[in-house]
C-alpha positions in Angstrom: 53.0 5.2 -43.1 51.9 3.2 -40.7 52.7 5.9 -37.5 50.4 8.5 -39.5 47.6 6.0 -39.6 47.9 5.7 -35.8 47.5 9.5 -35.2 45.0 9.9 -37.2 42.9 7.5 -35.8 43.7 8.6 -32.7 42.9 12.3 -33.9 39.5 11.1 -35.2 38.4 9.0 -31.9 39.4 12.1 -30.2 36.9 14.3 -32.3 34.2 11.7 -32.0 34.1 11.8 -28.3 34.3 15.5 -28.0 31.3 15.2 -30.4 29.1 12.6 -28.3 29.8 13.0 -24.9 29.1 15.6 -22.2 30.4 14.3 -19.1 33.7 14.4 -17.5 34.5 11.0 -18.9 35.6 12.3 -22.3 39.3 12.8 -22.4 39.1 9.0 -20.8 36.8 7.6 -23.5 39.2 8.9 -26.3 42.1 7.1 -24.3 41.2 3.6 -24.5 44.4 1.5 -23.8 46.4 0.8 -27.0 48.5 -2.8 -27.3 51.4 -3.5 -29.8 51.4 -5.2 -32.7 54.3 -7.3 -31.9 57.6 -6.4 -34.2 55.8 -2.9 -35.7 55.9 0.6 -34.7 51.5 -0.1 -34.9 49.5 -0.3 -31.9 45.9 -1.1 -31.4 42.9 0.0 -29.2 41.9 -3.1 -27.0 38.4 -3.2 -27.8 36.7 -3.9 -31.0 33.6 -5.1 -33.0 32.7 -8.5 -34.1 30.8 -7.5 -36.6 29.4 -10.7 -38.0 25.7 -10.5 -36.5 25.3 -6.8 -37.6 26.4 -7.5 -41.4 24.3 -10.0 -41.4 21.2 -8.4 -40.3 21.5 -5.3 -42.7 19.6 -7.4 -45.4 16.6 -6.7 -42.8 17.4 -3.5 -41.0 19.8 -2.0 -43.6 23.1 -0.8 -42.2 21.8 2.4 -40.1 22.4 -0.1 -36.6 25.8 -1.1 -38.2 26.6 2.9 -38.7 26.0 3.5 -35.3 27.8 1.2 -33.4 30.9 1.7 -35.2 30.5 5.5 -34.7 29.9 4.2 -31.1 33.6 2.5 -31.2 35.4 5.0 -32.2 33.7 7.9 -30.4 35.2 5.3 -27.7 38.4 5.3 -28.8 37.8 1.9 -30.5 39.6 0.9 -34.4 39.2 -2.5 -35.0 36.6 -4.3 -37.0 36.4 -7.6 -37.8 34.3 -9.5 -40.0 34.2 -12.0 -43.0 31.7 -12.2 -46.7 27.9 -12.6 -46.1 26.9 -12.0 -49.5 27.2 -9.4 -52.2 24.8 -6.8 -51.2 25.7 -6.7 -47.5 29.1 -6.5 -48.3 28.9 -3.6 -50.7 26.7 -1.8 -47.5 29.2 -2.6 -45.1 31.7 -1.3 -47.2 29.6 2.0 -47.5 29.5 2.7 -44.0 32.8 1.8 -43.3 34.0 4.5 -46.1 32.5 7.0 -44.4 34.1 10.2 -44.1 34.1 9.9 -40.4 35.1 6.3 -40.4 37.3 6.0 -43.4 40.6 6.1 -41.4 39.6 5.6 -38.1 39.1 1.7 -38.4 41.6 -1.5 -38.5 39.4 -3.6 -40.7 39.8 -7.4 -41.6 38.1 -9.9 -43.6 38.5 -13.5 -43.8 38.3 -16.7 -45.9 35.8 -19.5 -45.1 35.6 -21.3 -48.2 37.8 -24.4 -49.3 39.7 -24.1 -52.2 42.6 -22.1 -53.8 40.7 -20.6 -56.5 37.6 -20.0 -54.3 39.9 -18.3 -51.5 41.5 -16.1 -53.3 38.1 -14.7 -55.0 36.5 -14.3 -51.7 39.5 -12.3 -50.9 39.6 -10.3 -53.8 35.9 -9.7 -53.8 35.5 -8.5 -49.9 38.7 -6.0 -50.6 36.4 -4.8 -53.8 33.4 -4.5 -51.7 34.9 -3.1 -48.3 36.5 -0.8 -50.4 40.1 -1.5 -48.8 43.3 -2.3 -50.7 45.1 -3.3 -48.8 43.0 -4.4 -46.0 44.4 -4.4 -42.9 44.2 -7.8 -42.1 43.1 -11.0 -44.0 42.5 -14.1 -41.9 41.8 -18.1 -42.6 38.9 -19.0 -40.5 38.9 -21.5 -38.4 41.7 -23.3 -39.9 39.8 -24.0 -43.1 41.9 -25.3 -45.7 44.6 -23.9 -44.4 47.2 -25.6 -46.4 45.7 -24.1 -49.5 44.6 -20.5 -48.3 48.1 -20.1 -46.3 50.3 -19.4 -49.2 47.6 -17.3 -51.1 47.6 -14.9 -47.9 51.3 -15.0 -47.6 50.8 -13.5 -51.7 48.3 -10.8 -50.6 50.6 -9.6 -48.0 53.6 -9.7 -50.3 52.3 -8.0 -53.2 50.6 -5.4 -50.7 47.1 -6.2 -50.9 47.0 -7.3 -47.0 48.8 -5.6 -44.4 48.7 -8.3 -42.2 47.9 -12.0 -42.2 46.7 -14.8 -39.7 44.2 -17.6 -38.5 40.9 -17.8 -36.7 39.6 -20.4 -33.9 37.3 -19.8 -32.0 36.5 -23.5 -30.5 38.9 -25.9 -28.1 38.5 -29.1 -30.8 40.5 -27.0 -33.2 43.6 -26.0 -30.3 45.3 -29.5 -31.8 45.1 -28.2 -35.4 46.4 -25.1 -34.4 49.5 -26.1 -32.3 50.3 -28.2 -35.6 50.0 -24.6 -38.0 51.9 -22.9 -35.2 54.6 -25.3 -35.1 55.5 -24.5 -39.0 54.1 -20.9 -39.2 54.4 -17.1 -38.4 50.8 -15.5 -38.6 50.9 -11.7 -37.7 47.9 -12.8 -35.6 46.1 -15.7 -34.3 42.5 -14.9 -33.5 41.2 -17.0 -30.4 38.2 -17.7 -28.2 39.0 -16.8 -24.6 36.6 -15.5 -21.4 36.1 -15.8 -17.9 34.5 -18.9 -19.2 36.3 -20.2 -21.7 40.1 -20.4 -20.3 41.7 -23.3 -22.0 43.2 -20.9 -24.5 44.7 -18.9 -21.0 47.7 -21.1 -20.3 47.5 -23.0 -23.7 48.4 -20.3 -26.4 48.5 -16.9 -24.8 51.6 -16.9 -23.0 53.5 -19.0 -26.2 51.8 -16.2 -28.9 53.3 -13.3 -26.6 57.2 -15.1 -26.7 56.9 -16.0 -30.4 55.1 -12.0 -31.2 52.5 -13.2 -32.8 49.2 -10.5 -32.2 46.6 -12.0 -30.4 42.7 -11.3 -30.9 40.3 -12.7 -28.8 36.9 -13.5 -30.1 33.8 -14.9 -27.8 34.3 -13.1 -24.9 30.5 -13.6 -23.7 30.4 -16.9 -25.8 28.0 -15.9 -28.2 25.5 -14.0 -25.9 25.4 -17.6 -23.9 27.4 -16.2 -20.5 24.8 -13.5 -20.0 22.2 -16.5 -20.3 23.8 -18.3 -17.6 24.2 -14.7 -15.3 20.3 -13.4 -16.1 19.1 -13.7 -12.8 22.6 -13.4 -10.7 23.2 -10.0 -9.2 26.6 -8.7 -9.9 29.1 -8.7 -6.8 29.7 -5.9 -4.8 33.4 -7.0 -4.4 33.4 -5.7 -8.4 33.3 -2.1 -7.4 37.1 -2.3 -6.9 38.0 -2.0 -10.4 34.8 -0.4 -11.5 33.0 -3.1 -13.1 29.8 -2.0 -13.9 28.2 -4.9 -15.6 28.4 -8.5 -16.3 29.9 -7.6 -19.8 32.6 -5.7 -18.4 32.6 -8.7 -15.4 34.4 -10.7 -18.3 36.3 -7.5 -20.4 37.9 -7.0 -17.6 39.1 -10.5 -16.9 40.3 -10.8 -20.5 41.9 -7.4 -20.5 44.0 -7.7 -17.3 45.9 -10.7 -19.2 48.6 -8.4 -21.2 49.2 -11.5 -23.5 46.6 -10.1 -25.9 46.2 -7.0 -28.4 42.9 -6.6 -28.4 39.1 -8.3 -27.5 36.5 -8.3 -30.2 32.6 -7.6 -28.4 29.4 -8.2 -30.5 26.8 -5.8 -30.8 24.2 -4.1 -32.9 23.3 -2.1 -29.9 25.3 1.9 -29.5 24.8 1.7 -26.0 26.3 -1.7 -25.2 29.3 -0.6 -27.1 29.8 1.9 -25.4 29.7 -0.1 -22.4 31.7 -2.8 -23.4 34.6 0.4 -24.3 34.7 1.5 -20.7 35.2 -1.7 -19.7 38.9 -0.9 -20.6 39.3 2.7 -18.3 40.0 3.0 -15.3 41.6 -0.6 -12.9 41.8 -4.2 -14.0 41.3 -6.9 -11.4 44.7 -8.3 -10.0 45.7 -11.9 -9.9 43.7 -12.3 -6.4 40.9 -10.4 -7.9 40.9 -12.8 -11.0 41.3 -15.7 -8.7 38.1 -14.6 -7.1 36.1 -14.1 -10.3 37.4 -17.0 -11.4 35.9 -19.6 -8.6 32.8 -17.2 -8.6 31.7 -18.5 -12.3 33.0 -22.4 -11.6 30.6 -22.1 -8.7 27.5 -21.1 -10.4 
């Protein structure tokens, strides 16, 4: 089941690129780099959507900027999409678009609990897989660590009974690293979802390389932390030295760092904007910085 999902996916980014682009660059846009899933015959693209700011916002602009970007990602060669319950009308819209003919089987969608509580988790979780449409979705998560105790088991049940395909946490700040060693020491996720950039490195050496021995997927969220990195880079022109594994922006400046470690499955960017997922998607064609490269971008960032 899951091998026809794949190529069907991969059929309909195909289609979507052939239908949006008119360069050269097509056959490369539907080839975005796929990872493993560790232990499964499944494989990802390595660049999704955090989706969290656009599901939010369609209570004001409705979900017509949410539509595009994720025809954007897949056009791109692009699957996953992550997010987690707003409210009842935003979810219900998000589940629209994401039902869409075009989009129904092209996306890797998750959803995750934030509440505390057994009986609260579990009707957030039954609720978002009503309103996304998606039983089973493909993967249910506990953000960050809440009540993890309590939610753990219930996901371990939706898995079991078939109502999640996979399972796993959420961090996405270094105070909770402690707490997560501690779940990671008595539990298997499917994935562990985890903040990691060209700034943000403590997760680098921490978890990555331990998530890749013990197969455990590996999602990385706040790759420009939050929109903050391009603060701190608004005014700094981007290296020439970059042009050797054409980077092309400051977004793909830290992409491409991430993407060179092969620890992860895939990097989760956030936008409401097409064209900056679009540009975010290339960041994964064409040559990733080696180590020397990475050393340099590294002590380039520390300086500023």
């Amino acid at each position: 089941m899951d091998g026809i999902r794949i190529d069907r996916r991969q059929i309909l980014a195909l289609a979507g690129a052939l239908g949006v682009a008119g360069t050269s660059s097509v056959m490369a846009q539907a080839a975005m780099p796929r990872r493993p899933i560790p232990g499964t015959g499944e494989s990802l693209p390595v660049i999704g959507l955090g989706s969290s700011k656009v599901v939010q916002e369609i209570a004001v602009n409705g979900p017509a900027p949410l539509a595009a970007v994720l025809r954007e990602l897949v056009a791109n060669g692009g699957a996953v999409v992550d997010t987690w319950p707003r409210n009842a009308a935003s979810d219900a819209a998000f589940g629209e678009v994401i039902n869409a003919p075009d989009l129904r089987d092209a996306l890797f969608v998750t959803t995750k609990i934030d509440q505390t509580g057994r009986e609260a988790g579990i009707a957030q979780l039954e609720a978002a897989l009503e309103n996304y449409g998606r039983e089973p979705i493909d993967l249910a998560q506990i953000f960050s660590l809440t009540d993890v105790e309590t939610h753990w088991p219930t996901l371990r049940s939706f898995k079991d009974d078939g109502r999640a395909r996979y399972i796993g946490v959420t961090v996405a700040d270094a105070g909770l690293y402690d707490a997560l060693e501690a779940f990671l020491a008595r539990e298997t996720p499917d994935f562990v979802q985890i903040n990691y950039s060209i700034t943000e490195r403590e997760s680098e050496s921490r978890f990555l390389p331990m998530l890749a021995d013990r197969g455990i997927g590996v999602i990385i969220n706040r790759p420009f932390m939050n929109g903050t990195y391009f603060d701190r880079l608004e005014d700094e022109p981007l290296p020439a030295w970059t042009q050797a594994f054409d980077c092309a922006s400051w977004a793909q400046f830290s992409l491409k760092y991430i993407l060179a470690n092969p620890s992860l499955t895939c990097v989760l960017t956030e936008t409401s904007n097409p064209a900056h997922m679009r540009e975010n998607a290339q960041a994964a064609l064409g040559p990733l910085p080696d180590e020397a490269a990475r050393r340099r971008m590294r002590d380039f960032i520390d300086a500023l």
